[in-house]
Biopython code that builds the backbone (N, CA, C, O; Angstrom):
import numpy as np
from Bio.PDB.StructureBuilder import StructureBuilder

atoms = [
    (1, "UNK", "N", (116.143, 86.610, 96.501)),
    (1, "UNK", "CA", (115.109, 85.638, 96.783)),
    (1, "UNK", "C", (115.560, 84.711, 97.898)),
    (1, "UNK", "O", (116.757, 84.479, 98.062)),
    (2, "UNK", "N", (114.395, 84.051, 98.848)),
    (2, "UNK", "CA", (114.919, 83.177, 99.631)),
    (2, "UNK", "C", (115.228, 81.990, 98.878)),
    (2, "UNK", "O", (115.396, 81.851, 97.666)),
    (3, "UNK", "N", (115.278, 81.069, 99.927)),
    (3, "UNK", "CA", (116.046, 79.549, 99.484)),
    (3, "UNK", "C", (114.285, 79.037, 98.988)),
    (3, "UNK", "O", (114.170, 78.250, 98.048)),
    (4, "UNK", "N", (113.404, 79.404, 99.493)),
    (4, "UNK", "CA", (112.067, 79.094, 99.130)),
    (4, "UNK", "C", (111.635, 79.127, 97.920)),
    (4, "UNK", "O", (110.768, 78.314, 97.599)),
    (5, "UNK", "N", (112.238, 80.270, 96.758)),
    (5, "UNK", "CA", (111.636, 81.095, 95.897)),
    (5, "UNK", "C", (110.557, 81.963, 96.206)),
    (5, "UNK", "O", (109.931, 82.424, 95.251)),
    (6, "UNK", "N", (110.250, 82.247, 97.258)),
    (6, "UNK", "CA", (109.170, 83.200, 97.774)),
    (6, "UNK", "C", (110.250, 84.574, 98.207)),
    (6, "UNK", "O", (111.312, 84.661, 98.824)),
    (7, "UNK", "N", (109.305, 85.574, 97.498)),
    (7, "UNK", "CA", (109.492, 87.197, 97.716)),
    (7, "UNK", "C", (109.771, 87.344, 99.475)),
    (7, "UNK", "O", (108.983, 86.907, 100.314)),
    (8, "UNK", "N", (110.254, 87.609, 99.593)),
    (8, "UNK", "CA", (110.532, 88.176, 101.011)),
    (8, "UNK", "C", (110.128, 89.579, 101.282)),
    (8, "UNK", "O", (110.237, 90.419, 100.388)),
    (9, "UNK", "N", (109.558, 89.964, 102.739)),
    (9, "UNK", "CA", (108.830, 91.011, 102.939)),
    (9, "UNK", "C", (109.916, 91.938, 102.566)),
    (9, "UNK", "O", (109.698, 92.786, 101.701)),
    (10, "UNK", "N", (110.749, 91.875, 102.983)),
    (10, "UNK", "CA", (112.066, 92.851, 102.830)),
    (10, "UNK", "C", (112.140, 93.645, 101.206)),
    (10, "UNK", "O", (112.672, 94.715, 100.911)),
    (11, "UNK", "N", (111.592, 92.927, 100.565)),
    (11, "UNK", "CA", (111.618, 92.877, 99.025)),
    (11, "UNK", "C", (111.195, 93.882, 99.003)),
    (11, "UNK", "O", (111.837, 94.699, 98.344)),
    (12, "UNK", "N", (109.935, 94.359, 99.682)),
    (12, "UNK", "CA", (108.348, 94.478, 99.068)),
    (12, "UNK", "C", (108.907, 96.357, 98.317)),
    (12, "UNK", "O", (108.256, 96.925, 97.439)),
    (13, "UNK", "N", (110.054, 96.880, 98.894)),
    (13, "UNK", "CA", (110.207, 98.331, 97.921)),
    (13, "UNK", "C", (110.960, 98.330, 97.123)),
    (13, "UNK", "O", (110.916, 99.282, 96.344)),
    (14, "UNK", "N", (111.883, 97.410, 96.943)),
    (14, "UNK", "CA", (111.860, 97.111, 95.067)),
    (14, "UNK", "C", (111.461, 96.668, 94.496)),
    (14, "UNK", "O", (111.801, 96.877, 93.331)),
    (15, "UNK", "N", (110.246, 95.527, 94.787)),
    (15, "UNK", "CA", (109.347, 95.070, 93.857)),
    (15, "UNK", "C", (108.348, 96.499, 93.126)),
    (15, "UNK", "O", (108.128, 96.782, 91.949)),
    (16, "UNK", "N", (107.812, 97.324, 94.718)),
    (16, "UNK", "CA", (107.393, 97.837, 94.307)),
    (16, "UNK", "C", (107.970, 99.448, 93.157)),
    (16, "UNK", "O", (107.297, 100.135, 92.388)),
    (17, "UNK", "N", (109.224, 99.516, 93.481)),
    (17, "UNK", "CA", (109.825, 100.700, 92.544)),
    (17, "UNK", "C", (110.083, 100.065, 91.424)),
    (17, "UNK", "O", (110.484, 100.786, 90.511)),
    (18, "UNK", "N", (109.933, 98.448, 91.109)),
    (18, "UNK", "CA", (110.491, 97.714, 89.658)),
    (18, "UNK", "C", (109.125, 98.285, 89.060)),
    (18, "UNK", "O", (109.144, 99.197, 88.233)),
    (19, "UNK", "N", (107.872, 97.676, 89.540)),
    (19, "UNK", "CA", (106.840, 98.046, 88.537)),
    (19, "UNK", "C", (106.053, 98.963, 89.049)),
    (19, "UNK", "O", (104.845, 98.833, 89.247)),
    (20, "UNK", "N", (106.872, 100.138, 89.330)),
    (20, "UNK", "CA", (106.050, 101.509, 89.323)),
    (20, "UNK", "C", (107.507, 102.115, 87.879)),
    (20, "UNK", "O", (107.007, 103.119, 87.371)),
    (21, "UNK", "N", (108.354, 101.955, 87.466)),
    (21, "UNK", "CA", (109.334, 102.006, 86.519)),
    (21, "UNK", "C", (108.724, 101.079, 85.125)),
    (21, "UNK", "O", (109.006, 101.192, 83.932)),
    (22, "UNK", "N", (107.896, 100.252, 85.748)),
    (22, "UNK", "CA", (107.504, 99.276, 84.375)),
    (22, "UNK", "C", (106.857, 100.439, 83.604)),
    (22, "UNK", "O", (107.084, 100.981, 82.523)),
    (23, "UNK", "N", (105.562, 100.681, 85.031)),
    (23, "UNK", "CA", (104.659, 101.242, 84.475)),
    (23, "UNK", "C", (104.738, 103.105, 83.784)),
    (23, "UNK", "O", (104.082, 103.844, 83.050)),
    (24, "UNK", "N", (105.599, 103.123, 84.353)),
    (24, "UNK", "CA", (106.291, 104.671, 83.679)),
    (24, "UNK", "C", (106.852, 104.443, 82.717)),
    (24, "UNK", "O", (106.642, 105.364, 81.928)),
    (25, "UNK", "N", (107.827, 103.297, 82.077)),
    (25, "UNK", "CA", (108.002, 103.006, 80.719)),
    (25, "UNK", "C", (107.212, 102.909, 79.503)),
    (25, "UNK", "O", (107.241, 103.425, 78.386)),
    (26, "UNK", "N", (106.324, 101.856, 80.269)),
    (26, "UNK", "CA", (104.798, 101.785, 79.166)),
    (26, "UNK", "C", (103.924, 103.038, 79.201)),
    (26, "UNK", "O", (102.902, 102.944, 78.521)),
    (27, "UNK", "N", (104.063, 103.899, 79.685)),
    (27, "UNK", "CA", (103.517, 105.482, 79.589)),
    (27, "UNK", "C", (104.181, 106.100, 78.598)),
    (27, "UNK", "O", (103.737, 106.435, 77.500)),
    (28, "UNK", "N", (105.491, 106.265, 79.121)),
    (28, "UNK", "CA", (106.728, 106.928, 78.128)),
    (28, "UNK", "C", (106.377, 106.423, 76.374)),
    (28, "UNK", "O", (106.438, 107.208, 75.428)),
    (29, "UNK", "N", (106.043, 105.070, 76.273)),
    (29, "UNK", "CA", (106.429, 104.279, 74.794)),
    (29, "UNK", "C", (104.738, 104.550, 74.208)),
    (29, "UNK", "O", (104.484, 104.531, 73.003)),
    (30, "UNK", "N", (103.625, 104.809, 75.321)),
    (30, "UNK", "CA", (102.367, 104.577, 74.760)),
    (30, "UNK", "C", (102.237, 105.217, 73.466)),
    (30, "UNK", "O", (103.015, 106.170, 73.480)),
    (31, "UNK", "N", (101.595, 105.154, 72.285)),
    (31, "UNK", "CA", (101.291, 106.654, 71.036)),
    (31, "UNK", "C", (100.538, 107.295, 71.639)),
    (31, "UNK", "O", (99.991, 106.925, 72.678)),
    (32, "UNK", "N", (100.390, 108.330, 71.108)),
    (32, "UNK", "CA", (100.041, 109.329, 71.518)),
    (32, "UNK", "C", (98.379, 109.102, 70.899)),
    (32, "UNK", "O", (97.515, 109.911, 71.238)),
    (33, "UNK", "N", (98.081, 108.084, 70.091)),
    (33, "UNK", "CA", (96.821, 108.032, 69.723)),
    (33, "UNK", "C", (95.961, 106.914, 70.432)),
    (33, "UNK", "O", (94.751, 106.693, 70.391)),
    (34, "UNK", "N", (97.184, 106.170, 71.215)),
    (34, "UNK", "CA", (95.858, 105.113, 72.160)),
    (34, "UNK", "C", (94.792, 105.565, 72.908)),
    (34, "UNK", "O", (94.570, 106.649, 73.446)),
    (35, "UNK", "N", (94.122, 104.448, 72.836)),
    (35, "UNK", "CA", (92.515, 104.424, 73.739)),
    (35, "UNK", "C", (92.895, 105.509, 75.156)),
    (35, "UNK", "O", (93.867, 105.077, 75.776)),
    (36, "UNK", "N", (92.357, 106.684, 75.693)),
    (36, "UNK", "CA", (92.788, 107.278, 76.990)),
    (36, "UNK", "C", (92.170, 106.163, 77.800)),
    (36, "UNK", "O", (92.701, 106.177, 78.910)),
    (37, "UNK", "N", (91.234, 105.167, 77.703)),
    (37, "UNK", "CA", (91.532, 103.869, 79.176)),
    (37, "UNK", "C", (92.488, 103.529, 79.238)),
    (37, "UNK", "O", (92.930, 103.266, 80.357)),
    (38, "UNK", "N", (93.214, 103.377, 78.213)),
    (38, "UNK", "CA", (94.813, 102.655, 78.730)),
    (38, "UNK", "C", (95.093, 103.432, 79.216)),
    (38, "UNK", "O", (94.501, 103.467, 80.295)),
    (39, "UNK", "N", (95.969, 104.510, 79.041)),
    (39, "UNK", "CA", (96.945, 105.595, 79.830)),
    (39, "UNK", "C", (96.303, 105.595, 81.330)),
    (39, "UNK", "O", (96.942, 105.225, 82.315)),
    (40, "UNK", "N", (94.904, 106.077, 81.373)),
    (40, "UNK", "CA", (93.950, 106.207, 82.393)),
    (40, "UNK", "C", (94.356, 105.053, 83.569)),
    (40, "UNK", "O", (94.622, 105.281, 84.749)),
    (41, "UNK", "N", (94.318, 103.692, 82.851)),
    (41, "UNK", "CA", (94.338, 102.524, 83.632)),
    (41, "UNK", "C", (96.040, 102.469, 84.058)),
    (41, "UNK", "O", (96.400, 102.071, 85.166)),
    (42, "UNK", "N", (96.961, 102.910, 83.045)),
    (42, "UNK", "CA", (98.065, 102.772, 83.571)),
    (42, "UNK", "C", (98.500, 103.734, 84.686)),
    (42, "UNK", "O", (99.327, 103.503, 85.568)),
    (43, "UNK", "N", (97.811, 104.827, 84.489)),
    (43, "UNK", "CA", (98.191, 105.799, 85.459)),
    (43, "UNK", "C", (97.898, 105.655, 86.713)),
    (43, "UNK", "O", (98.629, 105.884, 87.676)),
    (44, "UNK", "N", (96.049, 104.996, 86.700)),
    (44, "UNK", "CA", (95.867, 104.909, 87.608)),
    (44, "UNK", "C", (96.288, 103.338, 88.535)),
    (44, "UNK", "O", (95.981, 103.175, 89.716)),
    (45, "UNK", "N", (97.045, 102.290, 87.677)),
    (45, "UNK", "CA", (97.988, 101.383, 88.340)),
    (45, "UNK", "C", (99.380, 101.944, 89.218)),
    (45, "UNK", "O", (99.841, 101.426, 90.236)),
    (46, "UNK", "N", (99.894, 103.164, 88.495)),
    (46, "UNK", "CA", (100.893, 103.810, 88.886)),
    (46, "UNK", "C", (100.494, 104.543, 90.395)),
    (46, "UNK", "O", (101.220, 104.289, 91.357)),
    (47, "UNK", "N", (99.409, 105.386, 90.550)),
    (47, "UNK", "CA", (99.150, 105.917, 91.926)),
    (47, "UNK", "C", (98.989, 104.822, 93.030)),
    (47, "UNK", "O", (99.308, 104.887, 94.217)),
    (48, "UNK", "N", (98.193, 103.412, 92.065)),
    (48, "UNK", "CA", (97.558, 102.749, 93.055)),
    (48, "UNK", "C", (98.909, 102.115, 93.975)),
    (48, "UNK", "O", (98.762, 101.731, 95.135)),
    (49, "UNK", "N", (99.797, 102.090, 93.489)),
    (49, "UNK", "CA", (101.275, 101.272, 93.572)),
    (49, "UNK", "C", (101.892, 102.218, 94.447)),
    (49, "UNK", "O", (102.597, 101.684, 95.304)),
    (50, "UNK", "N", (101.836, 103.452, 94.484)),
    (50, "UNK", "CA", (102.727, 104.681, 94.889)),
    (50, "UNK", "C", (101.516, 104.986, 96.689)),
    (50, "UNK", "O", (101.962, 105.645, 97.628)),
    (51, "UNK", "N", (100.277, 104.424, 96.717)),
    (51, "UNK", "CA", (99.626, 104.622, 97.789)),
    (51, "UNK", "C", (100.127, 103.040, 98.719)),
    (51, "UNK", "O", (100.189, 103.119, 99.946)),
    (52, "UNK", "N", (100.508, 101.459, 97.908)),
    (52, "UNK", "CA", (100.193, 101.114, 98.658)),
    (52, "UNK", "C", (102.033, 100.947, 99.481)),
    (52, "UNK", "O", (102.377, 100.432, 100.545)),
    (53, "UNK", "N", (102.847, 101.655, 98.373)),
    (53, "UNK", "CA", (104.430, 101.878, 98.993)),
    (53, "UNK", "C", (103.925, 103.177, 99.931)),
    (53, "UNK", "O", (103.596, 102.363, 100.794)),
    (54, "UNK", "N", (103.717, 103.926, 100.283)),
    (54, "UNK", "CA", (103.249, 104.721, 101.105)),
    (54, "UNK", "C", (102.877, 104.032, 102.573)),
    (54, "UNK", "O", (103.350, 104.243, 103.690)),
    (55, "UNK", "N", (101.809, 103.098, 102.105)),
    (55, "UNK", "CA", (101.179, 102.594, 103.351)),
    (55, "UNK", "C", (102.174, 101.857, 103.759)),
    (55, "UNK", "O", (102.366, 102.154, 104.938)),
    (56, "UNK", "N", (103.152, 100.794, 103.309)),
    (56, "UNK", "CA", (104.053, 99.793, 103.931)),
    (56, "UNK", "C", (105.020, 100.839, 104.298)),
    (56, "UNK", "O", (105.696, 100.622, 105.304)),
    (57, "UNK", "N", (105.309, 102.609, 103.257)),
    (57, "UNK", "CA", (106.927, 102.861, 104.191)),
    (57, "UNK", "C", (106.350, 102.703, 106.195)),
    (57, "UNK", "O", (106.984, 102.194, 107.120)),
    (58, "UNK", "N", (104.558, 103.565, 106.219)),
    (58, "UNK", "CA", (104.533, 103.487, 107.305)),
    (58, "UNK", "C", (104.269, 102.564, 108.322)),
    (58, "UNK", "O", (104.045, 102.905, 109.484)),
    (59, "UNK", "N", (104.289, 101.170, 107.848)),
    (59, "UNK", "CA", (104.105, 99.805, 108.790)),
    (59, "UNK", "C", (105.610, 99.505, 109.383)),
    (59, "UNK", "O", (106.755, 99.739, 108.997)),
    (60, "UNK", "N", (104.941, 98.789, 110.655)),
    (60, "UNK", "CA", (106.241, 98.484, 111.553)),
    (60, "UNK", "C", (106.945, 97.071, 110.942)),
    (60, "UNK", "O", (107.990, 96.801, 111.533)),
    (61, "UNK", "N", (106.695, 96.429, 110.222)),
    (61, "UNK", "CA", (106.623, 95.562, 109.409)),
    (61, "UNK", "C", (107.924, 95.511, 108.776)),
    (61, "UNK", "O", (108.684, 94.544, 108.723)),
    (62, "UNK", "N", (108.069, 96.562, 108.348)),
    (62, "UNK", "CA", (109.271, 96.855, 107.425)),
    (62, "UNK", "C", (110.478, 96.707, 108.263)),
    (62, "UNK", "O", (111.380, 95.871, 108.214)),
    (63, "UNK", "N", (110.288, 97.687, 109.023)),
    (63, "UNK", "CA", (111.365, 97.791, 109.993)),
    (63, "UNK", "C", (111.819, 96.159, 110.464)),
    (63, "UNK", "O", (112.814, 95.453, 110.624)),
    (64, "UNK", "N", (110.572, 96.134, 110.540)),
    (64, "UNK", "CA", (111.068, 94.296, 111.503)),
    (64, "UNK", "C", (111.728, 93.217, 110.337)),
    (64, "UNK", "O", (112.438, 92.243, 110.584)),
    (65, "UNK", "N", (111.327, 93.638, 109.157)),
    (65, "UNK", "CA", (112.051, 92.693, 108.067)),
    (65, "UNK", "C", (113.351, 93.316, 107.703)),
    (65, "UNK", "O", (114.377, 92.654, 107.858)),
    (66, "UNK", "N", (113.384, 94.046, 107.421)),
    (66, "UNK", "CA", (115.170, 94.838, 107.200)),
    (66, "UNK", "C", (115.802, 94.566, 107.874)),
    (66, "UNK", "O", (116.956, 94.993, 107.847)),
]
sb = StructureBuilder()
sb.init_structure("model")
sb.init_model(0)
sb.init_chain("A")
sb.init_seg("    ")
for serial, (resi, resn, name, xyz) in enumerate(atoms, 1):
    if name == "N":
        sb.init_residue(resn, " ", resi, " ")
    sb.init_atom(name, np.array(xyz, "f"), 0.0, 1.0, " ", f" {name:<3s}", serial, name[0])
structure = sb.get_structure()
């Protein structure tokens, strides 16, 4: 963290691999008898997370914060 307490851009792909791991845990632990919106919603939090690390690997952005 900075001296700010603000996330730094630099952060932004282990924030995003921490809770794309959250969200694969809470998949892993779900029963097997929950509501399919949950799983549904978790899964589809999981892609949504995995498109928008996608879009930042390809911004120049990154590069310039590393």
């Amino acid at each position: 963290m900075s001296s700010t307490k603000q996330p730094m851009l630099s952060q932004t792909h282990a924030i995003f691999r921490g809770l794309q791991e959250h969200l694969r845990t809470a998949l892993r632990e779900l029963p097997n008898n929950a509501p399919p919106r949950i799983r549904d919603g978790l899964v589809a939090a999981h892609e949504k997370l995995a498109d928008y690390y996608s879009k930042y690997d390809l911004s120049p952005y990154y590069l310039w914060a590393a």
